[in-house]
C-alpha positions as a LaTeX table, in Angstrom:
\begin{tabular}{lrrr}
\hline
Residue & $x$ (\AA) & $y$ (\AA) & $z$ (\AA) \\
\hline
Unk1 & 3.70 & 36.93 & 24.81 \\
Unk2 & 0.44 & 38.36 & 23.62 \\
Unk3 & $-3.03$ & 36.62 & 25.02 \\
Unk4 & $-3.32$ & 34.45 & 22.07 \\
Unk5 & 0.12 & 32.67 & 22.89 \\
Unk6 & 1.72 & 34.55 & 19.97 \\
Unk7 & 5.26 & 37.00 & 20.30 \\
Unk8 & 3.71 & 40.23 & 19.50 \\
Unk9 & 7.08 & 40.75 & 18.00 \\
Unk10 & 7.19 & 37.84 & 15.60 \\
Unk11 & 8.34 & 39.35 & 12.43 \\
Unk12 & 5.81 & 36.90 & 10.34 \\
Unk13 & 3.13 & 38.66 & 11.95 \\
Unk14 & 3.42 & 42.12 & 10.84 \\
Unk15 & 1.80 & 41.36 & 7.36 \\
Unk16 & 1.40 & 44.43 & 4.81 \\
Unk17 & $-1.22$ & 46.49 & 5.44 \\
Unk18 & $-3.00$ & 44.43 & 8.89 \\
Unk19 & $-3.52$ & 45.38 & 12.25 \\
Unk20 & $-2.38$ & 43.21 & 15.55 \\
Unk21 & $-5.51$ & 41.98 & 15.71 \\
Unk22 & $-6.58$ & 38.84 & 13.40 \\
Unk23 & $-10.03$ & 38.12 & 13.27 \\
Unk24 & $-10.21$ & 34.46 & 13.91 \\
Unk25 & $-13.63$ & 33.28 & 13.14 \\
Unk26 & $-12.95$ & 34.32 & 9.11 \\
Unk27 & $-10.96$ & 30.91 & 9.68 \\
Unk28 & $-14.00$ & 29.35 & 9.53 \\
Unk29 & $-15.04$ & 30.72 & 6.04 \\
Unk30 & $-12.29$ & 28.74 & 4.26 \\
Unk31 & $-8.27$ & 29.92 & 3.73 \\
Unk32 & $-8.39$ & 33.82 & 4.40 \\
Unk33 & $-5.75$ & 36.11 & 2.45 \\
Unk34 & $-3.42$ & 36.63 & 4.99 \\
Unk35 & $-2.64$ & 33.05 & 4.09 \\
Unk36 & $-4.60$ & 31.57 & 1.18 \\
Unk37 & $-7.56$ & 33.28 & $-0.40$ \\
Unk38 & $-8.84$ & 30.65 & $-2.37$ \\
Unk39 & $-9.79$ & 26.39 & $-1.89$ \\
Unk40 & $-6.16$ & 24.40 & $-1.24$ \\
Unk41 & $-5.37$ & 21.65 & $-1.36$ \\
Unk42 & $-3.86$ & 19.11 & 0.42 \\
Unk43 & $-0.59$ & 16.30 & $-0.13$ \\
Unk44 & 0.12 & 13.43 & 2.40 \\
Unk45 & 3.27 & 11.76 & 1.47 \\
Unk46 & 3.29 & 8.26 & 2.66 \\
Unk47 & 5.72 & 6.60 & 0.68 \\
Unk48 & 8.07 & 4.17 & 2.08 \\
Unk49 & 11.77 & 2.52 & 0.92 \\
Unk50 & 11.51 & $-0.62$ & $-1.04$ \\
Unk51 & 12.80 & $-3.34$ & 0.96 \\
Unk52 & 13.33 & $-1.76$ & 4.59 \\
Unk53 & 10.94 & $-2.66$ & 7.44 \\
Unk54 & 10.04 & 0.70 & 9.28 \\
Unk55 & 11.00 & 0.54 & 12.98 \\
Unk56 & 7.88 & 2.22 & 14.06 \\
Unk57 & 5.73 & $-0.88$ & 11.72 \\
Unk58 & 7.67 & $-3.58$ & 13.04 \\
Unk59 & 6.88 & $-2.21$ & 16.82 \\
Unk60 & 3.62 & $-1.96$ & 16.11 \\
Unk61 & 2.63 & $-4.97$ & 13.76 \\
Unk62 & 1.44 & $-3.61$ & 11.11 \\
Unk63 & 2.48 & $-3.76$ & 7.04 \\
Unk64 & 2.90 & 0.74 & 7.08 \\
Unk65 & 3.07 & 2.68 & 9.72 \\
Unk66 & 0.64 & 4.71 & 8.37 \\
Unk67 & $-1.70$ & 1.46 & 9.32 \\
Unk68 & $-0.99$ & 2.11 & 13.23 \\
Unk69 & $-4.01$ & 2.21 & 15.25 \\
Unk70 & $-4.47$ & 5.65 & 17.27 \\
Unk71 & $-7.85$ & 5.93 & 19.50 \\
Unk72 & $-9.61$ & 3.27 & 16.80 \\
Unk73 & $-8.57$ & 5.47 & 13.61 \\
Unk74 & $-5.34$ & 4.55 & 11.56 \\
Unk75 & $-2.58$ & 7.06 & 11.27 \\
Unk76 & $-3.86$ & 7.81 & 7.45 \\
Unk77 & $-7.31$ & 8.27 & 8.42 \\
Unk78 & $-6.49$ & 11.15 & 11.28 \\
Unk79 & $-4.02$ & 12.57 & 8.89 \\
Unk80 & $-7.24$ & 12.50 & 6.10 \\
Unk81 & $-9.99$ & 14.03 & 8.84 \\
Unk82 & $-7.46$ & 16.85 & 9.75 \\
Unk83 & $-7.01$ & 17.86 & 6.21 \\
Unk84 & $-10.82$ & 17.15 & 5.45 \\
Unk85 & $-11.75$ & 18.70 & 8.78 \\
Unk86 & $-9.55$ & 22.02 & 7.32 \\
Unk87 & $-11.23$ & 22.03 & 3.93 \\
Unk88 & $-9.04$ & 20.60 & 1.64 \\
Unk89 & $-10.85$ & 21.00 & $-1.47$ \\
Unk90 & $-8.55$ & 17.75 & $-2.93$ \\
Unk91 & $-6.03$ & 15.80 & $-1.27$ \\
Unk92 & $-3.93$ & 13.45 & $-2.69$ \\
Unk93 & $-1.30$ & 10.50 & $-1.14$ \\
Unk94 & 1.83 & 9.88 & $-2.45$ \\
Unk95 & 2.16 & 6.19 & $-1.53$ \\
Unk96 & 3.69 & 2.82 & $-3.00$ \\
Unk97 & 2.92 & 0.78 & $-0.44$ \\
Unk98 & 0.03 & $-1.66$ & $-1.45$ \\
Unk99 & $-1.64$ & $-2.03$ & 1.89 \\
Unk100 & $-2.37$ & 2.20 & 1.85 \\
Unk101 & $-3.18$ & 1.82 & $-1.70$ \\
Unk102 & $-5.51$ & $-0.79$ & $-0.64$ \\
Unk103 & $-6.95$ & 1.38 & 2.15 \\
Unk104 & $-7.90$ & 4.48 & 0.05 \\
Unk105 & $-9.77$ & 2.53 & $-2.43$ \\
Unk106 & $-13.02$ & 3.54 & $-3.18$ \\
Unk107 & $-12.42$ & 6.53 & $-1.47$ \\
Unk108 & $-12.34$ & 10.05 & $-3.06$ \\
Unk109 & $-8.43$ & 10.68 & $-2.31$ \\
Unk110 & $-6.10$ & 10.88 & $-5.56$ \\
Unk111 & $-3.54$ & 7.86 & $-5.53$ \\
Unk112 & $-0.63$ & 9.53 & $-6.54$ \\
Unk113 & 3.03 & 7.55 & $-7.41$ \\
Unk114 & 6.11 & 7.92 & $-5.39$ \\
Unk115 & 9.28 & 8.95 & $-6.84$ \\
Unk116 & 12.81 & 8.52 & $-6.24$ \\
Unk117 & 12.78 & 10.95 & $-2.94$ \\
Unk118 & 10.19 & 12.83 & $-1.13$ \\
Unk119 & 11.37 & 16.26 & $-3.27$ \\
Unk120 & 10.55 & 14.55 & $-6.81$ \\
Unk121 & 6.80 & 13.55 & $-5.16$ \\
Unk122 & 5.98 & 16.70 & $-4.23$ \\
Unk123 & 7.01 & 18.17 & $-7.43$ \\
Unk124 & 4.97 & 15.17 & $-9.42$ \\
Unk125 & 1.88 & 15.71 & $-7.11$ \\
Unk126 & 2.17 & 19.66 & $-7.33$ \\
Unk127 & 1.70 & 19.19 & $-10.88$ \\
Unk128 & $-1.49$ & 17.16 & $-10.34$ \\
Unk129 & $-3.02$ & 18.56 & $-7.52$ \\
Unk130 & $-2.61$ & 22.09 & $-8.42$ \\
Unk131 & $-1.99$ & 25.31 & $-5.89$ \\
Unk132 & $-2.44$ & 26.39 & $-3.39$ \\
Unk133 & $-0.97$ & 23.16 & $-1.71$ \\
Unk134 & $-0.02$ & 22.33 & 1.59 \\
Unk135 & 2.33 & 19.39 & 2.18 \\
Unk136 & 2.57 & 16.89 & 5.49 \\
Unk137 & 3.15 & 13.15 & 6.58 \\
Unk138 & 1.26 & 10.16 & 7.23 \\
Unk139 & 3.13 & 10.19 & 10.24 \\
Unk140 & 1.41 & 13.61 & 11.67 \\
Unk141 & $-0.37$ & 11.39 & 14.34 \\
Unk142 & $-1.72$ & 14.43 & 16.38 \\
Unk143 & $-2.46$ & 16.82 & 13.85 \\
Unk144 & $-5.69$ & 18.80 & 13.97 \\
Unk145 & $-7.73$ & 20.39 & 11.59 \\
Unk146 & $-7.53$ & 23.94 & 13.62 \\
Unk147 & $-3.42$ & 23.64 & 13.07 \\
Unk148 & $-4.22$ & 23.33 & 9.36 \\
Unk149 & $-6.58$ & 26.31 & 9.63 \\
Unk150 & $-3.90$ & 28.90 & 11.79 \\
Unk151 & $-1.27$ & 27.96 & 9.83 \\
Unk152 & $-2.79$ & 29.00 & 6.77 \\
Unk153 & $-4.09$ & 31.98 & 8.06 \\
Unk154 & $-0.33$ & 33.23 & 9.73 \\
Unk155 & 1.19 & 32.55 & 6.68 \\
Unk156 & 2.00 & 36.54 & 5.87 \\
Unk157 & 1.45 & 37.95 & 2.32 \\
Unk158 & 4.36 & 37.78 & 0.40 \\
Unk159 & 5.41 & 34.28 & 0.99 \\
Unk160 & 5.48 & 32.11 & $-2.06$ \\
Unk161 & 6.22 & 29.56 & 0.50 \\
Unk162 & 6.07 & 28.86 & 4.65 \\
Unk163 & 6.85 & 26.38 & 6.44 \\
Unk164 & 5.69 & 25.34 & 10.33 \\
Unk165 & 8.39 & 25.50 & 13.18 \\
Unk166 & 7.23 & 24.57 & 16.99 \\
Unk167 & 9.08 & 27.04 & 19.74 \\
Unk168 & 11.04 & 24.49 & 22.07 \\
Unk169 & 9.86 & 26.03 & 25.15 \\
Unk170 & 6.30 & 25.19 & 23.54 \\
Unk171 & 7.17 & 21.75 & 22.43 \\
Unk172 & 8.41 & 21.29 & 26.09 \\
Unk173 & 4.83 & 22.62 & 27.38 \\
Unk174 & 3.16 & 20.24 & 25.22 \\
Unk175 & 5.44 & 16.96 & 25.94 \\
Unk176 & 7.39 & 17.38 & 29.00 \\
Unk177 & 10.35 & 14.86 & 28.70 \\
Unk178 & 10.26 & 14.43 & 24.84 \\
Unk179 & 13.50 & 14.50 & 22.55 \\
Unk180 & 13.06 & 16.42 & 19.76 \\
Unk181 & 15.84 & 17.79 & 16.80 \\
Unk182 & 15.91 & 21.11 & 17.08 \\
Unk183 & 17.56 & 23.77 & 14.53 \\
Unk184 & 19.14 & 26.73 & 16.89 \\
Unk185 & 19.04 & 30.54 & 16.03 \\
Unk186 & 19.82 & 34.06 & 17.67 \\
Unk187 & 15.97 & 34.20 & 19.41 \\
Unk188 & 15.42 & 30.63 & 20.39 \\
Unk189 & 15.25 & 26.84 & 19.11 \\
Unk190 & 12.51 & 25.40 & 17.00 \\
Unk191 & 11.70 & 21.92 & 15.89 \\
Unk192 & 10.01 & 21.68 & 12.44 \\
Unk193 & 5.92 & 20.33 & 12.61 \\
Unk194 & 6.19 & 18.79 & 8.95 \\
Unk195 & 3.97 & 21.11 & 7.94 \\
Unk196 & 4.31 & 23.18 & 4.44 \\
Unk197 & 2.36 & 25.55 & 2.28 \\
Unk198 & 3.74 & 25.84 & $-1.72$ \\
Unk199 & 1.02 & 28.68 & $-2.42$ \\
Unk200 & 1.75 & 29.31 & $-6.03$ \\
Unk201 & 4.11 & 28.30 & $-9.07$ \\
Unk202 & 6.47 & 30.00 & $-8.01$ \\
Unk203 & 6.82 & 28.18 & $-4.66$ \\
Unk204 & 8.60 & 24.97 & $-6.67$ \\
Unk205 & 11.57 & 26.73 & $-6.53$ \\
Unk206 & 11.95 & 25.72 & $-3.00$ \\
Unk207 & 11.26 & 22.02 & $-4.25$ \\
Unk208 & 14.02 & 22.65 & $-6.64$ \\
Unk209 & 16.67 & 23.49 & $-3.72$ \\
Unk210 & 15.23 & 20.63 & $-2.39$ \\
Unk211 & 15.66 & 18.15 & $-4.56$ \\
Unk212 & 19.78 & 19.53 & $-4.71$ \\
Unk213 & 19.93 & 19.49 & $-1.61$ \\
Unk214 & 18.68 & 15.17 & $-1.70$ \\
Unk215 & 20.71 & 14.53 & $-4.11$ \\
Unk216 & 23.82 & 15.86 & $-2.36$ \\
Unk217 & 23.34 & 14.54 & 0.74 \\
Unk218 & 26.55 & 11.77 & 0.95 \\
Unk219 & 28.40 & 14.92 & $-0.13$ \\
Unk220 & 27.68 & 17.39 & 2.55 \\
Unk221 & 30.74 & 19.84 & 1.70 \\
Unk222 & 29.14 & 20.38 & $-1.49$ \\
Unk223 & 25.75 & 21.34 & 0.31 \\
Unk224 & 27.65 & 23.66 & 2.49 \\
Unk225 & 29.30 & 24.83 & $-0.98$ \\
Unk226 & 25.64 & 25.47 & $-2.53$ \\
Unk227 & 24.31 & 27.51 & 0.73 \\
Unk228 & 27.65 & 29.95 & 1.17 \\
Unk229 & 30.29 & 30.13 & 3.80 \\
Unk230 & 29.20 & 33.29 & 4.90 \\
Unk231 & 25.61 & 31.70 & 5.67 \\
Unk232 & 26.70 & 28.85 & 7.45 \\
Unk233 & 28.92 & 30.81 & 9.42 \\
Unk234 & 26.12 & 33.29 & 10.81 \\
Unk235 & 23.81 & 30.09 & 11.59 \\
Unk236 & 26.46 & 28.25 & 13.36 \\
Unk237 & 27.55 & 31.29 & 15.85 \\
Unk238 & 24.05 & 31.90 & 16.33 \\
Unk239 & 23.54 & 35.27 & 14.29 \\
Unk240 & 20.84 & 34.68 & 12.67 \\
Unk241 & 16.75 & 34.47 & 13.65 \\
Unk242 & 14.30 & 31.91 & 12.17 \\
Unk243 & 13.26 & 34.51 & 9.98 \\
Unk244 & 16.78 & 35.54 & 8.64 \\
Unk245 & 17.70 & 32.29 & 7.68 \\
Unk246 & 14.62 & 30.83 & 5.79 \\
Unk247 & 13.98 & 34.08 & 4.56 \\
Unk248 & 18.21 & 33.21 & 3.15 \\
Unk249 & 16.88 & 30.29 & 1.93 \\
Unk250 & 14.00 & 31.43 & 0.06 \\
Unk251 & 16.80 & 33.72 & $-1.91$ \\
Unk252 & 18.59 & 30.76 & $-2.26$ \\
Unk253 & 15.68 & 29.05 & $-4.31$ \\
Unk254 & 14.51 & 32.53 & $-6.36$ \\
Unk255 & 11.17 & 32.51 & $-4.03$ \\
Unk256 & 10.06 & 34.45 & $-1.12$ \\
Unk257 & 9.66 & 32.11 & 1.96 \\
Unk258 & 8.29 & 32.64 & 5.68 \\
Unk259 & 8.57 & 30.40 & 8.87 \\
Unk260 & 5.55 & 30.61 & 10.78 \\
Unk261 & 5.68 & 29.87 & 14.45 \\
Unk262 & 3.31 & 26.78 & 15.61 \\
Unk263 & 0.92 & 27.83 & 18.42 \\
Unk264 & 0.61 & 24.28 & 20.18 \\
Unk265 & 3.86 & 22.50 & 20.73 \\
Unk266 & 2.34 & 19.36 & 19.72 \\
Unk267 & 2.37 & 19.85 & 16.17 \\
Unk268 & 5.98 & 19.29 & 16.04 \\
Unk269 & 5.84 & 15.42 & 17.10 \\
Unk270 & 5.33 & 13.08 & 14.18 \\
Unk271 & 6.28 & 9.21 & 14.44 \\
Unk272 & 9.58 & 8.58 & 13.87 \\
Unk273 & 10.71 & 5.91 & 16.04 \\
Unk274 & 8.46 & 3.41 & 18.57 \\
Unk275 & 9.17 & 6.00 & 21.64 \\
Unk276 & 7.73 & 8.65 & 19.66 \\
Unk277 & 4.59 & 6.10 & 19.29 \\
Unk278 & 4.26 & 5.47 & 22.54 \\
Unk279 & 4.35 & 9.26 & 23.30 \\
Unk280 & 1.29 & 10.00 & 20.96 \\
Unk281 & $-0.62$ & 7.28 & 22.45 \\
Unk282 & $-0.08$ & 8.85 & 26.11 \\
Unk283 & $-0.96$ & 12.36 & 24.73 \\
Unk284 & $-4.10$ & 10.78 & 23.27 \\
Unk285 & $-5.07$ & 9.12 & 26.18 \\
Unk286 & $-4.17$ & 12.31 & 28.38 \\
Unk287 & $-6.35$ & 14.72 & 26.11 \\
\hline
\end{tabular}
């Protein structure tokens, strides 16, 4: 573990052409190449189903869980300051939910529609809001503007995509006790942080996969079909690393995609359910 809380063997870290050292306050200049070189910009997808109360609403009273009060500052609004707080030169919300409408208006955030699934919004709001663009929840209760910041920056090179995983023994650092879903490889478990950079065109092919992947999802044979036998095999007797199999993935989708490891533990815990609600609220009150 180097001093910085980072493997010194982390394959994501050895970008082309860069030392071991990263100089950390260019993070303060904007999105650094070694991640993004130019302004980004930010998506928040807040969307909900038409017709289903959300668990974590109904606990807490309020018409979108996005509406939940955290230290006197909605969900939305900590989700907005974290991306503002980052740089995001725009940021839009995906959201058909009239109370969040209602909130953002007069406000400079882009109102964008929601679409059939959370794949189809991202490709409708990619098309809006333009690249680079990084891509969370309404539900990222704890996220911080410096998470926004690292990722960015430890995003290596070539990716046309990354996406945020939390290391469990991290995750278990952060929230002793907490139960999180965790996707197993050959050098440890990870939990994803709902975290995700498209940095170019070319990153939609992930969408893409995506959106194939949604729309097969009461037909999970044919998913298993669409990712290959020998894949699924290697994942599921633990052969493969993090990297391996997103970098597998990336193939999959024609685009060359990196998992970058989350430094704080916390970033993987979003609100899914009322206990994970009443976690944030301890975590807040503990920091």
């Amino acid at each position: 573990m180097g001093a910085r809380g980072q493997h010194p063997d982390d394959p994501h870290r050895r970008g082309r052409g860069r030392g071991e050292v990263q100089d950390l306050s260019r993070l303060r200049e904007g999105v650094v190449r070694q991640g993004v070189e130019r302004p980004f910009n930010v998506l928040i997808l807040a969307g909900s189903r038409g017709g289903e109360v959300d668990p974590v609403a109904a606990y807490a009273a309020v018409a979108h869980k996005g509406l939940i009060m955290l230290e006197g500052r909605t969900l939305l609004a900590r989700v907005l300051d974290a991306a503002r707080g980052a740089g995001a030169a725009c940021i839009g919300v995906s959201a058909n939910d009239e109370a969040i409408r209602a909130a953002l208006a007069g406000t400079d955030v882009r109102l964008l529609p929601t679409a059939a699934g959370p794949s189809q919004s991202v490709q409708d709001a990619a098309g809006q809001l333009g690249f680079p663009l990084l891509v969370t929840t309404v539900d990222h209760a704890l996220l911080r503007s410096d998470w926004i910041r690292q990722f960015l920056a430890d995003t290596p090179d070539f990716a046309n995509a990354a996406v945020l995983l939390a290391p469990e023994d991290r995750v278990r650092d952060a929230a002793p006790g907490t139960q999180r879903t965790y996707l197993k490889f050959r050098d440890g478990r990870y939990s994803g942080c709902n975290l995700f950079l498209l940095r170019d065109e070319a990153a939609m092919g992930v969408v893409q996969l995506w959106r194939k992947v949604e729309a097969l999802r009461k037909q999970p044979w044919k998913i298993a079909a669409m990712l290959g036998p020998g894949f699924l095999a290697r994942y599921l007797l633990g052969l493969l690393t993090l990297d391996q199999a997103v970098a597998r993935l990336g193939r999959l989708a024609g685009v060359q995609a990196a998992a970058v490891r989350a430094r704080d533990g916390r970033a993987a815990i979003d609100v899914d359910k009322p206990a994970d609600l009443d976690l944030v609220r301890q975590l807040v009150e503990e920091a």
